[in-house]
N, C-alpha and C positions, 0 to 999 in steps of 0.2 A: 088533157092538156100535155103537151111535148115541156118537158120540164127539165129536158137537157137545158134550155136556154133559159135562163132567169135573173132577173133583176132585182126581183127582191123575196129573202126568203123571212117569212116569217114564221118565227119560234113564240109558239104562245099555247098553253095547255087547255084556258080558259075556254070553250068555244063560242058562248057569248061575245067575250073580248076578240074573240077571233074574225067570225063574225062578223061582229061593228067593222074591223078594222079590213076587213077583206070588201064589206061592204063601202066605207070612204075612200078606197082605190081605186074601185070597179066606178063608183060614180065620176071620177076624175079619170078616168083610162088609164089609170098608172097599175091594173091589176092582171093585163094580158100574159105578164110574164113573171108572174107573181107565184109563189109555191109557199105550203105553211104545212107545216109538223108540229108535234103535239110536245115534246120531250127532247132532251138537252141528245141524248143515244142518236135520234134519227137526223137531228141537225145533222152532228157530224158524220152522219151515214152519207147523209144525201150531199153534204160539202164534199169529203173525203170519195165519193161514187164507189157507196162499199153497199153488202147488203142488197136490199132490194132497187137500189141504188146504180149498180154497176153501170148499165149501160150508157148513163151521161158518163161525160168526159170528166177526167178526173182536175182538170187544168179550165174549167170554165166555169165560175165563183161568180156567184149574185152580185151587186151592184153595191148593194147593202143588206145585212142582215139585221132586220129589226126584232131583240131578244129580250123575252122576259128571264128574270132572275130565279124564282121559286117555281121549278118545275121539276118534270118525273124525272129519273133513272139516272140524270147526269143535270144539276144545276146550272144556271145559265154565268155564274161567275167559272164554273169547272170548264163550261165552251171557250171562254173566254182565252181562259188560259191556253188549253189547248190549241186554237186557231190563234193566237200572237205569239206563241213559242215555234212555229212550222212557218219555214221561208217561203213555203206556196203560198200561206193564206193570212200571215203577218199583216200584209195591205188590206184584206178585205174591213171597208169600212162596218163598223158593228154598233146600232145605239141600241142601248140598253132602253124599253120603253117597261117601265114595272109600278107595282103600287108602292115599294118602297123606296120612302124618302129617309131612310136611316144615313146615317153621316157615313157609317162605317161602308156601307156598300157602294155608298157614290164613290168613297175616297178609293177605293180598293178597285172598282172599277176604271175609275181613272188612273190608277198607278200599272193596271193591267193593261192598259191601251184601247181605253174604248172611246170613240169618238165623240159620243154625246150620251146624257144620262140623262132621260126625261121619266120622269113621275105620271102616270095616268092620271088624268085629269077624271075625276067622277061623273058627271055628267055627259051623254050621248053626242052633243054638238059640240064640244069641247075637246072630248074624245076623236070624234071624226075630224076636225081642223087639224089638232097636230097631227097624226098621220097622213091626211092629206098633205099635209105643210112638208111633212118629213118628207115623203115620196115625190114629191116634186122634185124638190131640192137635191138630194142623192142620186134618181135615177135622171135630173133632166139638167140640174145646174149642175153639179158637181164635174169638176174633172180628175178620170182615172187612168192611170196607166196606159188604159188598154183602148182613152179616146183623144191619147194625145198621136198626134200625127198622122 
């Protein structure tokens, strides 16, 4: 897949979860320009086009990143931070999609600038609705930047 161009990057370690959620995309067509990494490190590799990463452009950001919290080498609140503190990637929409419903994470997420904080839902069709729901919505309603004018 050419993964210079992407709409939606997803950050999820799980690869069951991964999986399902790659799978509810691919069923709705919202998965052509889709990319997913395992760990908080390669996020930013592949945001930032560092690493094995290089040859995308460094100035062309997914649509939205949909990012679990409890993952390897860099947590998904520590991405957080990093991508809303840098004026390149401040804009890039980010929902947090995780098993934690802890108060403290939501709030902290929110105070960090994440767009939406949704909790996995435990079962498989529930699972696959919001993702589908989300992917629609960010890569087809949403307007950015970069689709006004």
């Amino acid at each position: 897949m050419d993964n210079s161009k992407t709409d939606i990057l997803l950050v999820e370690d799980n690869p069951f979860e991964a999986k399902l959620a790659i799978r509810a995309l691919t069923k709705h067509n919202l998965a052509e320009r889709l990319f997913h990494v395992a760990d908080g490190a390669e996020a930013l590799d592949f945001i930032f086009a560092r690493e094995n990463y290089e040859y995308r452009s460094s100035r062309n950001f997914p649509k939205i990143i949909l990012l679990d919290l409890k993952l390897p080498k860099i947590n998904g609140l520590e991405v957080v931070k990093l991508l809303k503190e840098n004026a390149l990637t401040k804009a890039i929409p980010i929902v947090i999609l995780t098993a934690s419903n802890q108060e403290k994470d939501i709030k902290t997420g929110y105070e960090m600038g994440v767009n939406s904080y949704i909790v996995k839902p435990v079962d498989f069709t529930s699972f696959s609705k919001v993702v589908t729901d989300l992917g629609l919505y960010w890569t087809l309603l949403n307007q950015t930047i970069d689709s006004v004018g």
